[in-house]
C-alpha positions as CSV (number, residue, x, y, z in Angstrom):
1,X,75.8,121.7,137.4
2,X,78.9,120.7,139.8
3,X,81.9,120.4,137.1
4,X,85.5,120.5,137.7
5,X,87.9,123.3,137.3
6,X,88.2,125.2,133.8
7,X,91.6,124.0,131.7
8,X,93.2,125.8,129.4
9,X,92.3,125.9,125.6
10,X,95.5,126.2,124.2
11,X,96.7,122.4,122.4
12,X,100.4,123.4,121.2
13,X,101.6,119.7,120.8
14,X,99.3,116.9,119.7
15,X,97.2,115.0,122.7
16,X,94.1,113.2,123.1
17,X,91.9,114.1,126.3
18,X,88.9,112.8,128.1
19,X,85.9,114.9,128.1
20,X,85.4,116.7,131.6
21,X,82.7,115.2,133.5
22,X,79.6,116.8,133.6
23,X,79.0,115.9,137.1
24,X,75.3,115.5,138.5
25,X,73.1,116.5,135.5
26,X,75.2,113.7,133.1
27,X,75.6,111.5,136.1
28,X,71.4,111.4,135.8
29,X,71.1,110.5,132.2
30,X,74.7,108.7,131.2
31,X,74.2,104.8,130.6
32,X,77.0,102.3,130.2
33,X,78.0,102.1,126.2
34,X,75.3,100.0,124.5
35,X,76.4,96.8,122.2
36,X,75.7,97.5,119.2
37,X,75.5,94.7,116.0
38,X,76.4,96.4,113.0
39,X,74.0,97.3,110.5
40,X,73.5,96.1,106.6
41,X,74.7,98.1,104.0
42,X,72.6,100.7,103.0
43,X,71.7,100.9,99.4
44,X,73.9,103.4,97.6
45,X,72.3,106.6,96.2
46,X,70.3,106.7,92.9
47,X,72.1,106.6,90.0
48,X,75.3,105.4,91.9
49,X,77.0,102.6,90.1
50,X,76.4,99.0,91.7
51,X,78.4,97.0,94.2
52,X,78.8,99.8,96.7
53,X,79.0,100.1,100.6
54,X,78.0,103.1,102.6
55,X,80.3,104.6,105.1
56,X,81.2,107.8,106.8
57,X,84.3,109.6,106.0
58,X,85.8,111.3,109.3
59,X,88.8,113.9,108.4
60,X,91.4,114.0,110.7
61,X,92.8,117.9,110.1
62,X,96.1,117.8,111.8
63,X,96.8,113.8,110.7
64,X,96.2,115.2,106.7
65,X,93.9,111.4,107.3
66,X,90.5,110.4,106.9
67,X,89.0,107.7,108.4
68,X,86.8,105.5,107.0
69,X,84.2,104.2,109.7
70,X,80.9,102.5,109.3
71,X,78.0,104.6,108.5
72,X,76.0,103.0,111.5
73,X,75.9,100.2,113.9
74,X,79.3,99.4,115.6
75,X,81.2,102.4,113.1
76,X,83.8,100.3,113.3
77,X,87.0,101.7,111.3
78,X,87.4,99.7,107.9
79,X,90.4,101.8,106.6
80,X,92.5,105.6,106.3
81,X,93.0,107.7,103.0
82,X,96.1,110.0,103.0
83,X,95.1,113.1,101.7
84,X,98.5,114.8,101.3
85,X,99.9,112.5,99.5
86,X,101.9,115.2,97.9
87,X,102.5,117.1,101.1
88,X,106.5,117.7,99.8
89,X,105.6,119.0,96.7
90,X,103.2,121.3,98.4
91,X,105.3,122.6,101.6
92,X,108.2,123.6,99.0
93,X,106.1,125.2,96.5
94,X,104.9,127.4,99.9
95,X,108.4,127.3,101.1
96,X,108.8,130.1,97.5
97,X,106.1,132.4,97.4
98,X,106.2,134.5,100.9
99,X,103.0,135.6,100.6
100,X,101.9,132.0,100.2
101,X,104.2,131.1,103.5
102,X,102.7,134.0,105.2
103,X,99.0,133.1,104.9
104,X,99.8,129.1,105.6
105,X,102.1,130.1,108.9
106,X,98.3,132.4,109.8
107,X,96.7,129.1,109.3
108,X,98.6,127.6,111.3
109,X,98.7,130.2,114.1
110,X,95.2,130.9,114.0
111,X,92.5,128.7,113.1
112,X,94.6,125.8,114.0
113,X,95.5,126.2,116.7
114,X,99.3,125.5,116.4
115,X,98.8,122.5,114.0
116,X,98.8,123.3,109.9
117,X,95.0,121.9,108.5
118,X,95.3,119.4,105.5
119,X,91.3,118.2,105.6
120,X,88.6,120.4,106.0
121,X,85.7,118.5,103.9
122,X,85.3,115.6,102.1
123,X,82.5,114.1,99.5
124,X,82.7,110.9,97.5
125,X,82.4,110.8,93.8
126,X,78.6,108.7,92.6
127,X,80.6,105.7,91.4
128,X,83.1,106.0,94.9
129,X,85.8,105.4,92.9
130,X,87.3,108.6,94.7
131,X,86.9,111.1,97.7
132,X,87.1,115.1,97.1
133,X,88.9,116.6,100.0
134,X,89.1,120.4,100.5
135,X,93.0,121.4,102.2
136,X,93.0,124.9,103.8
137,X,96.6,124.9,104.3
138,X,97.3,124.0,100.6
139,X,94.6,126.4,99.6
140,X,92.6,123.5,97.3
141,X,90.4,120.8,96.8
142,X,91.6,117.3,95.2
143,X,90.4,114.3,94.0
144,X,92.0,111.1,95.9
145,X,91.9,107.7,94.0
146,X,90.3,105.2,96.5
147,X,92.2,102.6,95.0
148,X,95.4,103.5,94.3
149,X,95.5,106.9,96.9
150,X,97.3,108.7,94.2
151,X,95.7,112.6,93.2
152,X,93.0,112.1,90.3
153,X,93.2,116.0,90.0
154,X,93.8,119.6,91.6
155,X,91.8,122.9,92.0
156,X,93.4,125.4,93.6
157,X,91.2,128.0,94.9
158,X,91.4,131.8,94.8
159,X,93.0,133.4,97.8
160,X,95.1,131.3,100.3
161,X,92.3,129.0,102.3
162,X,89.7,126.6,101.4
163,X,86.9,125.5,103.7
164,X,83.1,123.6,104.0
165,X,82.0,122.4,100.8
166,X,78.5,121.0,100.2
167,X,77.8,118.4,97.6
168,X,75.0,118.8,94.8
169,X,72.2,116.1,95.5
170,X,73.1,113.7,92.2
171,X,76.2,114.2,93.3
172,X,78.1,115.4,90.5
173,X,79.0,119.1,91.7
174,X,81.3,120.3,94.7
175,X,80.8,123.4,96.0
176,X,83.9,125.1,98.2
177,X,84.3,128.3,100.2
178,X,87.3,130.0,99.4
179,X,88.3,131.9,102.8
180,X,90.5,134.9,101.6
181,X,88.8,135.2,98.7
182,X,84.7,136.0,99.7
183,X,84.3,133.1,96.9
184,X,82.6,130.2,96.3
185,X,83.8,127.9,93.4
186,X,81.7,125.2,92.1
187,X,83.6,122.6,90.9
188,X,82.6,119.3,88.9
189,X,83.6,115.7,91.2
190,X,85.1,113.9,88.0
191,X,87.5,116.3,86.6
192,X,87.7,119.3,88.7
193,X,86.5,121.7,86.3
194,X,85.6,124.8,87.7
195,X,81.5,125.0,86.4
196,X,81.4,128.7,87.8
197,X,81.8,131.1,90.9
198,X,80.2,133.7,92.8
199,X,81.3,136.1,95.0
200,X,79.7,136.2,99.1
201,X,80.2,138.0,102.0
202,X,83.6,138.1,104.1
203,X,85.1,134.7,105.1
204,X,82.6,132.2,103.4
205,X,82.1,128.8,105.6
206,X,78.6,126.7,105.1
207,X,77.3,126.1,102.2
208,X,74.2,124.4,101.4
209,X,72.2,122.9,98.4
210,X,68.7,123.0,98.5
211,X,65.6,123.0,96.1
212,X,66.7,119.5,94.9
213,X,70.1,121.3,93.7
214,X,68.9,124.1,92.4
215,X,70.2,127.1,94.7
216,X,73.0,127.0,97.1
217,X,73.3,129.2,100.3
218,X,76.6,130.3,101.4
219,X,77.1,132.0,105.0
220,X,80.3,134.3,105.4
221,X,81.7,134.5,109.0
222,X,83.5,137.7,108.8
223,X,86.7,137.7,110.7
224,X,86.8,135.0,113.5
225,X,90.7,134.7,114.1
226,X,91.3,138.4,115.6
227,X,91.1,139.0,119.7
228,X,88.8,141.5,119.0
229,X,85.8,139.5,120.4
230,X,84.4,142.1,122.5
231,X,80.8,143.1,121.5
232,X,81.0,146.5,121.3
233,X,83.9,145.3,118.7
234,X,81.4,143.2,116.7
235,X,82.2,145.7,113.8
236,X,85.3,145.0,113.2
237,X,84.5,141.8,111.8
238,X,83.5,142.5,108.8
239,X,80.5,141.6,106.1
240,X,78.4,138.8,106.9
241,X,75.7,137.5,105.5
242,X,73.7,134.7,103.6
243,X,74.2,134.4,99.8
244,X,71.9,132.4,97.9
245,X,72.7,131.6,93.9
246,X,70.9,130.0,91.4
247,X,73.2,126.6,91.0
248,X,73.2,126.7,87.5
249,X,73.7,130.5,86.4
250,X,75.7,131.1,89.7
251,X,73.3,134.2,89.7
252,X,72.2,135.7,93.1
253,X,68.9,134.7,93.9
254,X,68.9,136.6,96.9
255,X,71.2,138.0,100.3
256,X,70.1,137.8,103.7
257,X,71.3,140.1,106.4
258,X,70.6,138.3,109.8
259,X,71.3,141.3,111.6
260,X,68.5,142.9,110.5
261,X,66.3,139.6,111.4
262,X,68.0,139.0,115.0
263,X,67.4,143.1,116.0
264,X,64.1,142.8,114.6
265,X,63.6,139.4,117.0
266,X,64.6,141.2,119.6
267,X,68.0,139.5,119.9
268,X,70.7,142.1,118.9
269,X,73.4,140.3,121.4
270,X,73.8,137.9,119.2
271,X,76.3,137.5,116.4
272,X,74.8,137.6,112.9
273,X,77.8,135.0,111.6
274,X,76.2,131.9,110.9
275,X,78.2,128.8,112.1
276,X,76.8,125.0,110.7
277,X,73.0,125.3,110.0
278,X,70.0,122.6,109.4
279,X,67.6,122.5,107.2
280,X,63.9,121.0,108.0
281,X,63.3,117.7,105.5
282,X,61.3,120.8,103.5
283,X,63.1,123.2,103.5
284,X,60.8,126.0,105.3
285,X,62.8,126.5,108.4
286,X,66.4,126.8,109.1
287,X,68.2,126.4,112.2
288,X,71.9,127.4,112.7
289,X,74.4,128.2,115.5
290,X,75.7,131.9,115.4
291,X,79.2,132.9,117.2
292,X,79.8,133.3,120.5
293,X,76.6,131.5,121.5
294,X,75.4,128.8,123.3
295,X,72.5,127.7,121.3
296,X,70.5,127.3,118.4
297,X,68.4,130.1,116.1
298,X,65.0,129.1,114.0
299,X,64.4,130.9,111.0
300,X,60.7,130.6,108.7
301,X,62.5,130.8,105.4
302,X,59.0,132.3,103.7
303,X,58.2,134.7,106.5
304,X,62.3,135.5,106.1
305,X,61.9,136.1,110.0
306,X,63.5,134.5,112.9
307,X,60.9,132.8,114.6
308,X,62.2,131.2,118.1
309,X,65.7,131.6,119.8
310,X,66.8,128.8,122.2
311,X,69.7,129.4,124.8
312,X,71.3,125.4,125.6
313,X,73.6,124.8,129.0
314,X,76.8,126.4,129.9
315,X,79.5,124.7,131.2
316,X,80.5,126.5,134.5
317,X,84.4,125.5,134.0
318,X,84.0,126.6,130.1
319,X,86.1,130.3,130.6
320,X,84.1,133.1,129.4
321,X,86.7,134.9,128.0
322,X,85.7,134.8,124.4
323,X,89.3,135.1,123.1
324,X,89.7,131.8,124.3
325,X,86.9,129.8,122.0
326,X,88.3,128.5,119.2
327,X,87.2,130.9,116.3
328,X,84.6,132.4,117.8
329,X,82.8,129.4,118.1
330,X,81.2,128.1,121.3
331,X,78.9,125.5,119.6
332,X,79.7,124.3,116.0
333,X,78.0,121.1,115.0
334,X,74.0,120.9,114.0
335,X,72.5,118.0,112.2
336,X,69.1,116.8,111.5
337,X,67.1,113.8,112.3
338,X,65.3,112.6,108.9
339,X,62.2,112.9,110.4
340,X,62.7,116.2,111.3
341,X,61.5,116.0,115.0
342,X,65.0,116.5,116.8
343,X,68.2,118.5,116.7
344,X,71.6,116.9,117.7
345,X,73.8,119.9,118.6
346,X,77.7,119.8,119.4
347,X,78.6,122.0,122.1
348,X,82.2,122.9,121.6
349,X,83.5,124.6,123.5
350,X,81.0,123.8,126.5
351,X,82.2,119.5,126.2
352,X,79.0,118.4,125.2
353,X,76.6,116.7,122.7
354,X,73.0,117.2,123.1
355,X,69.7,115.9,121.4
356,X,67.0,118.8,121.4
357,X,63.4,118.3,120.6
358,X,62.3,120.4,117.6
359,X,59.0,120.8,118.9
360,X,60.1,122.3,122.3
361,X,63.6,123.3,121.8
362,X,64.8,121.7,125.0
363,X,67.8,119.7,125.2
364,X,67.9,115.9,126.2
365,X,70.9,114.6,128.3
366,X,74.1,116.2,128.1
367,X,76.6,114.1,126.9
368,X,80.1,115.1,127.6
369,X,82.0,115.3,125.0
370,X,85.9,116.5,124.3
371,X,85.4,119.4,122.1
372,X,83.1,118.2,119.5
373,X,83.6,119.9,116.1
374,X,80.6,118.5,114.1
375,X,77.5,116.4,114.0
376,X,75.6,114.5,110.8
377,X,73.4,111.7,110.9
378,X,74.1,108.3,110.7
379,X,73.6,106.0,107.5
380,X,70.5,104.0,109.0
381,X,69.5,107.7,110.5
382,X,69.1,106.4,114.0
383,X,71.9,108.4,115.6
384,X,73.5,111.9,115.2
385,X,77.4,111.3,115.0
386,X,79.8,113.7,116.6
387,X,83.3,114.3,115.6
388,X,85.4,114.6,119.1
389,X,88.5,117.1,118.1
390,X,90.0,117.2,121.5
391,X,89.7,113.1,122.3
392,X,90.3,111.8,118.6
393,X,87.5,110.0,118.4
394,X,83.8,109.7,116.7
395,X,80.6,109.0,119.1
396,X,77.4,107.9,118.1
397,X,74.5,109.2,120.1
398,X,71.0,108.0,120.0
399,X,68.2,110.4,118.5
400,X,65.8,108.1,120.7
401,X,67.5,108.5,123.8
402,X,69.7,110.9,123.2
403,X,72.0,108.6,124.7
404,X,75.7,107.5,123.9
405,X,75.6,104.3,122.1
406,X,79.6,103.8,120.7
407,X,83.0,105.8,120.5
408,X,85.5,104.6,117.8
409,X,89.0,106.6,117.9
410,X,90.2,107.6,114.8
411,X,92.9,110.2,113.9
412,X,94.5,113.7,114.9
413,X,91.8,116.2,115.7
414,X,88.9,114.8,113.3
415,X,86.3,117.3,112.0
416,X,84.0,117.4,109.4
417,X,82.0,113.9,109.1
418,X,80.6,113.0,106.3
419,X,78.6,109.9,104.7
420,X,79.9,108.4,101.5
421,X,80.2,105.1,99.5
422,X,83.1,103.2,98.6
423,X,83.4,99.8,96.8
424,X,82.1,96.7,98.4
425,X,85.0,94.8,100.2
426,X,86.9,98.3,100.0
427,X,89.7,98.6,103.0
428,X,91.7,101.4,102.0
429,X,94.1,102.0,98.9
430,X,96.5,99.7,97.5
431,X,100.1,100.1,99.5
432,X,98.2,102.1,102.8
């Protein structure tokens, strides 16, 4: 794989970039961008109140933005929310408690990488009268009118970051990792309520809902903003493991330590903190991207065994100085198809995006990409979307093909994507 010569990873000003060519092996499966009609409105979810459109919510971390795209065919922008709308009020209340200023200057200085991080996550309330936005350097999650882009309501969370969230399937409960805290708060969409807590392993990020909203699983990370990233250093990072909770008692159900599993698979180079994971359409198999790696893990949820490991493309002019990857992470992104049959997998720190075949494991076309931060699926479920940090931008790529079909650009340094609904003729609040 002929590419050319590594860059540095260091962004201390704002700048969008292209990806870096992949040379011969993309050269081989790269096609021109597709036109592409957009799609219908999908139907909004059950119980959701009439009259509303589908979309996909892109948070732009270092804007304090999020861009509202279409949830499939062109994804053509259709408005922006500010989500620090009471950034003043915020930075000066900072500005007076030095331990406050101390943690949000870290923030700054570590996992974002010179720029402060006002989104993280974002979910839309069942009616989509209003988005719920998780701020790690305000430390809290808030409810943003979609309307009028004023703040419905506030939670700050315990400790000094928030992080992932995950969304209950009727939609009416929020679930948020509390960084400095090794909590998880559950919170209710329409009034912010905290409905209950429970504690997890060091530096909680994922979290998941599964048995039709009946358990959540959280991962903890352990320490990922330290230099000390050699492996004989791995225990300095701290506690991690998988907490699952019973989502209405908030009691544990049970806690999985992956290192056992990845010894016992034979596999104990690899780090045991869990980075974005998948679930299969039933929930017997996981998939999920650990630190430091270039790939992707199985694991038979019954069996509680890892049951394949699959290693994906380096990029030669990636560095392999692991202090360099951006918080330990080389990939971060994993989504699902909704059949279940393929992976689409966001290779960080590598510049790609890659389709994998469930079946096989094996990757499809490499698709360069500028430091993709995420993957989901689109609204029709035809194409996994990528969230391109280091370009600004969002690109569609086809689970078919596992071809790029579109690239919108949106704002500074998007993230997390996620679908949602807003009103039907909705293009952004009233005065944006």
């Amino acid at each position: 794989m002929s590419l050319r010569e590594p860059r540095p990873r260091s962004r201390p000003a704002r700048r969008s970039r292209p990806a870096r060519s992949l040379g011969a092996l993309a050269a081989a499966v790269l096609l021109p961008l597709a036109a592409v009609a957009p799609a219908a409105a999908a139907a909004p979810p059950p119980g959701a109140a009439p009259g509303l459109r589908e979309v996909m919510f892109v948070g732009n971390n270092w804007d304090g933005t999020a861009d509202v795209i279409r949830s499939s065919g062109d994804f053509a922008r259709i408005g922006r929310v500010n989500v620090i709308p009471d950034k003043d009020r915020r930075l000066t209340e900072i500005a007076l408690d030095p331990v406050a200023l101390a943690y949000f200057l870290g923030i700054r200085l570590g996992p974002g990488e010179g720029h402060d991080q006002f989104v993280d996550d974002m979910y839309t309330t069942p009616d989509g009268s209003a988005v719920v936005v998780s701020r790690p350097s305000f430390a809290d999650v808030v409810s943003i009118d979609l309307a009028t882009g004023r703040i419905n309501w506030r939670f700050p969370v315990s400790g000094y970051r928030s992080d992932h969230m995950a969304l209950s399937p009727d939609g009416t409960r929020v679930a948020v990792s509390a960084s400095t805290s090794d909590t998880v708060h559950v919170l209710d969409v329409r009034t912010g309520a905290q409905l209950g807590s429970f504690p997890t392993g060091d530096k909680p990020h994922e979290n998941l809902f599964t048995d039709g909203g009946r358990r959540i699983w959280n991962m903890s990370i352990g320490e990922v903003n330290t230099a000390l990233d050699a492996p004989w250093l791995d225990w300095t990072k701290g506690d991690r493991r998988i907490t699952v909770v019973d989502a209405d008692t908030f009691a544990p159900v049970k806690v999985i330590d992956m290192r056992e599993r990845l010894d016992a698979a034979g596999r104990p180079d690899l780090s045991d903190a869990i980075r974005p994971a998948a679930f299969t359409p039933d929930e017997s198999t996981l998939y999920f991207q650990v630190s430091f790696f270039n790939g992707l893990v199985e694991y038979d949820v019954a069996a509680d065994r890892i049951t394949r490991v699959t290693t994906l493309p380096k990029n030669p002019a990636t560095s392999e100085d692991r202090t360099t990857w951006v918080n330990d992470s080389r990939h971060h992104g994993l989504s699902m198809s909704p059949a279940g049959d393929k992976l689409c997998v966001a290779g960080t720190m590598d510049d790609y995006a890659t389709v994998v075949d469930r079946a096989t494991l094996r990757e499809g076309p490499l698709v360069p990409a500028s430091k993709p931060y995420w993957a989901t699926v689109s609204g029709d479920g035809t194409s996994c979307v990528i969230s391109e940090s280091g370009a600004d931008q969002v690109t569609a790529i086809d689970f078919a093909t596992g071809l790029r079909t579109v690239s919108v650009p949106v704002g500074d340094h998007p993230q997390r994507v996620r679908i949602g609904h807003v009103p039907a003729g909705w293009t952004g609040p009233s005065g944006s």
